[in-house]
N, C-alpha and C positions, 0 to 999 in steps of 0.2 A: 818455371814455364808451365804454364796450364795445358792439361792432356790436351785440347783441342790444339791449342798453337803448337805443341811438339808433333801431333801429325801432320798439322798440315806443313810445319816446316821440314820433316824426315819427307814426306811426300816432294815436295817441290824440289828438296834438297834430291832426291834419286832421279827428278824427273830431267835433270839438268845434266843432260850427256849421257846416263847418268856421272856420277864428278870422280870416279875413279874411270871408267873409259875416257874421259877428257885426260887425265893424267898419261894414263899408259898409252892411251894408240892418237888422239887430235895435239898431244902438244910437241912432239916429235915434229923437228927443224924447225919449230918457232922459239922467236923471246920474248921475255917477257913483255916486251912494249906493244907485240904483235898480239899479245891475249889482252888488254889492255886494253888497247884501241879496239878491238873488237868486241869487248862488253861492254866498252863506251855506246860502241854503234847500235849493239843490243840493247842498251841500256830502255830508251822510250816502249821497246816493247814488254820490258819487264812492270814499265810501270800500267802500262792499258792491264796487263793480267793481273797488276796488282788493285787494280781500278773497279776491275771485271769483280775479282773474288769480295771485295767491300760495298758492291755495289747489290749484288746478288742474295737473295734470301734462302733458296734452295742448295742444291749441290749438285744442280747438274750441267756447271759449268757455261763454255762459253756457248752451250744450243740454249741455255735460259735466261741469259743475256739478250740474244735474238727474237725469243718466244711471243713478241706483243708483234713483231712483224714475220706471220705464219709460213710466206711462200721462200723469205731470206733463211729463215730458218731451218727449210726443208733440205733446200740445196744443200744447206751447212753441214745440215746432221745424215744426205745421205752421203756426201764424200769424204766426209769423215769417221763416219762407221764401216765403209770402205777400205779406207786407210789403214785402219787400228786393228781390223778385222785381221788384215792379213799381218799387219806387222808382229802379231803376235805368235805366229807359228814361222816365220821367216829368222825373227830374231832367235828361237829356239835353235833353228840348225846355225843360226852366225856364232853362238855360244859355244856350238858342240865342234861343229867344222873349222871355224875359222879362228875365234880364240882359243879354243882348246887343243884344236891342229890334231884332234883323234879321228879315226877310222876303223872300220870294220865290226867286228861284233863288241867291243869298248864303243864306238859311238853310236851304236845301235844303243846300246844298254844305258848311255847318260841321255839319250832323247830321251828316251821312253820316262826315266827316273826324272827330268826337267819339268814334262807336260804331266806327268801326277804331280808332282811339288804346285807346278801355276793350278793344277786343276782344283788339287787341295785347300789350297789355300783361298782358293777365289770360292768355294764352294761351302767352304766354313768361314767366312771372310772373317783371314783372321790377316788380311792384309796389312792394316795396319801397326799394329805390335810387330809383326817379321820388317817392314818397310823404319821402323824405329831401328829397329835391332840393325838391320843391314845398313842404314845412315852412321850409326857409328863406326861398323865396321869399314865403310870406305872411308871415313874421316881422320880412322887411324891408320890405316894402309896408304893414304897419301901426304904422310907424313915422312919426307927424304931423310929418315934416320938409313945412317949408314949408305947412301946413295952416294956413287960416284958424281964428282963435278964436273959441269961441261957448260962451259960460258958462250952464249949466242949473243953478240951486241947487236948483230946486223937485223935488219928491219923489214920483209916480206909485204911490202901494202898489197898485192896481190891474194895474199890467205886473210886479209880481216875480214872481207865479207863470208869468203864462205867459212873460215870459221866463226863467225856470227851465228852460224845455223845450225851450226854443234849445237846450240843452246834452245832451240826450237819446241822441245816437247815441257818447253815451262808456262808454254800453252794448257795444259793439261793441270796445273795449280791450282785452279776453283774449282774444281771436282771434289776438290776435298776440306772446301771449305763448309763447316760446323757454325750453328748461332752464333758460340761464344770464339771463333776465331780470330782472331788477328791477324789482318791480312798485310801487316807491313812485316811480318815473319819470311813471307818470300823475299823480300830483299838482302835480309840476314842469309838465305840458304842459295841467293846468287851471288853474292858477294865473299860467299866464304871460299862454292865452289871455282867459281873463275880466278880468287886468288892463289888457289891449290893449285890449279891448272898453271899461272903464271910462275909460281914459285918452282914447279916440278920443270922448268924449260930451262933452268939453271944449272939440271941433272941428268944423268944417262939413267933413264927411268929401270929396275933390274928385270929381267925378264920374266922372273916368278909374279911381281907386280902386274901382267902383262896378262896373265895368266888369272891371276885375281880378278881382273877385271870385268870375269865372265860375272861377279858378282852384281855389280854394273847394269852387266843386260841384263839379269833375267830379275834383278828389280824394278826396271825400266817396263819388264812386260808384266809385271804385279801394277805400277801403275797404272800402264794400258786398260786391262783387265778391270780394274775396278773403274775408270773412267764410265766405259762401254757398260759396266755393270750400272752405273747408275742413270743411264740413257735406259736401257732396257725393261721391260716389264719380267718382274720377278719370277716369272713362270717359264720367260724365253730362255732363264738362265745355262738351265740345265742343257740344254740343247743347244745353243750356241759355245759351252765348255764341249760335248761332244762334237761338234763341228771344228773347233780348235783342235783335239786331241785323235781325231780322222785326219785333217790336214799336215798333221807335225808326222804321223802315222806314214803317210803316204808319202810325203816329202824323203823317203829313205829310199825310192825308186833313183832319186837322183838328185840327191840336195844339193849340188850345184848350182842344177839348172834351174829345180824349184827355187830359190833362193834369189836368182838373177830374174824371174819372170814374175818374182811377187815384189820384190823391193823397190820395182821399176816403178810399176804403177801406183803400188801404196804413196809411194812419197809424192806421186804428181797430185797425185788424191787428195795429200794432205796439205801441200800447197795451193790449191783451189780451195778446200775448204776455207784454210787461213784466209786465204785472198775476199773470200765473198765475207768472213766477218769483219777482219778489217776496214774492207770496204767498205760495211755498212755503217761503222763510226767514224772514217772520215771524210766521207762525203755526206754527212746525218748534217741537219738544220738546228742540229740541238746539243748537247754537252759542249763540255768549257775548250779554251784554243787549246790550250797545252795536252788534251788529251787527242783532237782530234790532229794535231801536228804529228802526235807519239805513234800515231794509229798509221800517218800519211808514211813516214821512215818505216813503219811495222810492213806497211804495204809493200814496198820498193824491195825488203828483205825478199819476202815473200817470192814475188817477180823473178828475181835472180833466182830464189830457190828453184822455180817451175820451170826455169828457162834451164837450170844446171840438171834436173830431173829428166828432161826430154835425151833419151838415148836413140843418138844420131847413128850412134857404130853398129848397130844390130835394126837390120829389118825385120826382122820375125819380135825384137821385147821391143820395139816403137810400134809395130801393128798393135800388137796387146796394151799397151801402152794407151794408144788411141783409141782402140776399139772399145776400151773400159772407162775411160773420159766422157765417147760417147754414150755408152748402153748407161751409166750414173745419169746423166745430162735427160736421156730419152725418160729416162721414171721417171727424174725431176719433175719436168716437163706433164709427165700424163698425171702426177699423182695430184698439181695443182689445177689441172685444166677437170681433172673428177673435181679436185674440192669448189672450185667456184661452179659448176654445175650441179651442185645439191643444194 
């Protein structure tokens, strides 16, 4: 495999759940026919990404796919810089809090050690060589050697959609796509990952696995990270890593709550992004049926995703919620009504 197709497939391959959190925490009380069908369902949208990255000469993904149409583009890349912005200090305390299950001055001490490893690494982008390296390491960690058996025949159609969306950030695949890539590589790194996932539901995953998994996220936000990096002008870098590493910083006032008040929004963020670029392929006057059909199913994910995002149980993170939908919407809105006025 050529350097370029092994990044971009270790890239694609972490961006997908990443494919050891799909093992240890989305495939608990599913069977395998349940993971199945659900990357059946996800299947047309792996193909628009895989569409999007062959289609593409740069690498900055799906904002340069939109880029010949300026004001679709804008909305895209502000709700998605939105998105990604926060996910990446949020998913730091899910790593420390929530898969790690530590506390007190131990998860004071693994924050701090997470946000210089992302900051490092994003600042000497040596993203890709660690994003290789760490694809192996989940590939051989969700391998059920010596795993207890635990056979699920029965059939959940209720969890295919929303596990469908486990798989969501393979949206993020042409980011890293290079001249000489090959972009039918991401099929290879969803195909391997979703059968890991289906084969792990056949076993009582071990709890140290579960535990590994933080390996998981915080490749997932090396992803992030370089996505964002390649939207950005190389000058903002520095100062958007410090704005990251102030947020992860401060998030120790109360990472609970930080955690519940940024994951809210981020995701509805990034469900309107998706939404407005799918949108704009299948309802376009142009590309072939099969892709804008892929695009019409990409939509409908989307939809449920935004509808499953809206938190009804809390009025103070649906205010925030709201409130950040519309303050995105309101630049949206001035940053085009300046541009057609020049």
């Amino acid at each position: 495999m050529k350097k370029s197709d092994l990044f971009l497939f270790s890239y694609s391959f972490s961006s997908i759940g990443g494919p050891l959190a799909l093992v240890a925490q989305f495939s608990r009380g599913l069977s395998p026919l349940d993971v199945i069908l659900s990357s059946i369902l996800f299947l047309p949208t792996v193909y628009v990404i895989y569409h999007v990255t062959k289609k593409i000469k740069g690498d900055k993904g799906l904002y340069e796919y939109l880029l010949n149409r300026r004001e679709i583009s804008t909305a895209f890349l502000y709700f998605w810089f939105f998105s990604y912005f926060l996910y990446l200090s949020y998913t730091v305390d899910y790593v420390v809090y929530y898969i790690l299950q530590l506390d007190g001055f131990l998860a004071t001490v693994a924050l701090v050690l997470l946000t210089l490893g992302v900051s490092l690494l994003t600042l000497t982008s040596s993203e890709q060589w660690f994003l290789v390296f760490s694809s192996f390491i989940q590939l051989f960690l969700s391998i059920p050697i010596g795993w207890q058996i635990s056979l699920t025949d029965s059939v959940s159609f209720s969890q295919i959609l929303p596990t469908s969306e486990a798989f969501v950030c393979i949206t993020l695949a042409p980011f890293a796509k290079t001249e000489n890539s090959n972009a039918k590589v991401i099929f290879y790194a969803y195909a391997i990952a979703v059968s890991l996932m289906a084969i792990s539901t056949l076993f009582v995953v071990p709890k140290v696995i579960y535990y590994a998994s933080s390996i998981s996220a915080f490749s997932l936000i090396i992803v992030e990270f370089y996505a964002i990096k390649k939207i950005l002008p190389r000058k903002l870098l520095i100062i958007i890593v410090l704005l990251f590493s102030t947020m992860t910083i401060v998030s120790l006032i109360n990472p609970y709550q930080y955690y519940l008040y940024t994951i809210v929004p981020s995701l509805s963020a990034l469900y309107v992004s998706l939404g407005i670029f799918f949108s704009s392929i299948a309802f376009s006057k142009s590309g072939n049926i099969v892709l804008r059909a892929s695009s019409i199913v990409s939509l409908a994910i989307v939809v449920y995703g935004f509808y499953t995002s809206l938190d009804f149980g809390s009025l103070s993170v649906f205010i925030i919620e709201i409130a950040s939908l519309l303050s995105i919407s309101g630049l949206v809105l001035y940053k085009i009504r300046v541009r057609r006025s020049l």
